[in-house]
C-alpha positions in Angstrom: 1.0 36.5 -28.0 -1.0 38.0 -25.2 -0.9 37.3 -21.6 -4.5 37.8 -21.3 -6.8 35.0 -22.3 -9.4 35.9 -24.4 -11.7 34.9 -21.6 -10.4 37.9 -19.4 -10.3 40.4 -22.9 -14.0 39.6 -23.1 -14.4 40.1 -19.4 -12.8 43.3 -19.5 -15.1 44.6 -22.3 -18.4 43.7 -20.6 -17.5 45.7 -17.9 -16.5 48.4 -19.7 -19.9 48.3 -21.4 -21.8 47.6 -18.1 -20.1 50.4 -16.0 -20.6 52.8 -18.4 -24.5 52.1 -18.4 -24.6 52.1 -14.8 -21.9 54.4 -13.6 -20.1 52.6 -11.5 -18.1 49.5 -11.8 -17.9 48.5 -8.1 -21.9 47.2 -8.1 -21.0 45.0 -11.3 -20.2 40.9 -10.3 -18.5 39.3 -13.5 -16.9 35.6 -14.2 -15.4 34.7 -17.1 -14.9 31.1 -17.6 -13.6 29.5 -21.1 -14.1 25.7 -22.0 -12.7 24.6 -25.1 -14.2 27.2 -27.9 -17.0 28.4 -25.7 -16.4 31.5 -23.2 -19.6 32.0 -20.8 -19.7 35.3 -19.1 -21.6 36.0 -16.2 -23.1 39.7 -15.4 -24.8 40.8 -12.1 -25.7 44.3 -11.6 -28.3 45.4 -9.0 -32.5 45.2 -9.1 -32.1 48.8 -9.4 -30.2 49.2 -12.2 -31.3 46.4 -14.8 -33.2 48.3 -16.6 -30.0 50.2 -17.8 -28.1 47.5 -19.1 -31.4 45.5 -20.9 -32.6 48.6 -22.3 -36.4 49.4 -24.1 -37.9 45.9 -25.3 -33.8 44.6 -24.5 -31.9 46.6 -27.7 -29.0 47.4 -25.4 -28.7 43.8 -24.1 -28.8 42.4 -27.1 -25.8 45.2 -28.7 -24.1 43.7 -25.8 -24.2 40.4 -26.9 -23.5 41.3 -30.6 -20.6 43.5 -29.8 -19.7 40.4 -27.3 -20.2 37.6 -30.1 -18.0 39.8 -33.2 -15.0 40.4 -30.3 -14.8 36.3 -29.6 -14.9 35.5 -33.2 -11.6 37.5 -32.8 -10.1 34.9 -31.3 -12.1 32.0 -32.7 -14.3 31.4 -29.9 -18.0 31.7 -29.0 -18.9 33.8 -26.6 -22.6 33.7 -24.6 -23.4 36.4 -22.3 -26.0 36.5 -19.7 -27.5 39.0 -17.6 -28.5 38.4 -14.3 -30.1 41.0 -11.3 
């Protein structure tokens, strides 16, 4: 067994994805937080660079959210990300 919830596995991909859009991972806010089956994570990344991470008409965004949604069925769990500037 792991001694990293799959909260903080799902956290720790995000922010792989999201740094490696923007560059830098020390303008990236992220919270994790798992209730029952569900896992919400929280992105903020700056004005500036939001159009980065959401991508022409919002493809990357939504790859985000795919690759998000495949890696919590992983653990049985539903993931939902959202992106905030």
């Amino acid at each position: 067994m792991s001694a990293v919830s799959p909260a903080d596995d799902l956290k720790q991909l995000v922010e792989f994805m999201a740094s490696n859009l923007i560059g830098s991972s020390d303008q990236i806010e992220l919270t994790a937080e798992q209730r029952a089956a569900m896992v919400q994570i929280n992105l903020r990344v700056p004005e500036t660079d939001m159009g980065k991470v959401i991508g022409k008409e919002g493809r990357i965004a939504r790859a985000m959210r795919t690759i998000v949604t495949i890696a919590s069925a992983r653990y049985n769990l539903h993931a939902r990300l959202e992106i905030d500037g």
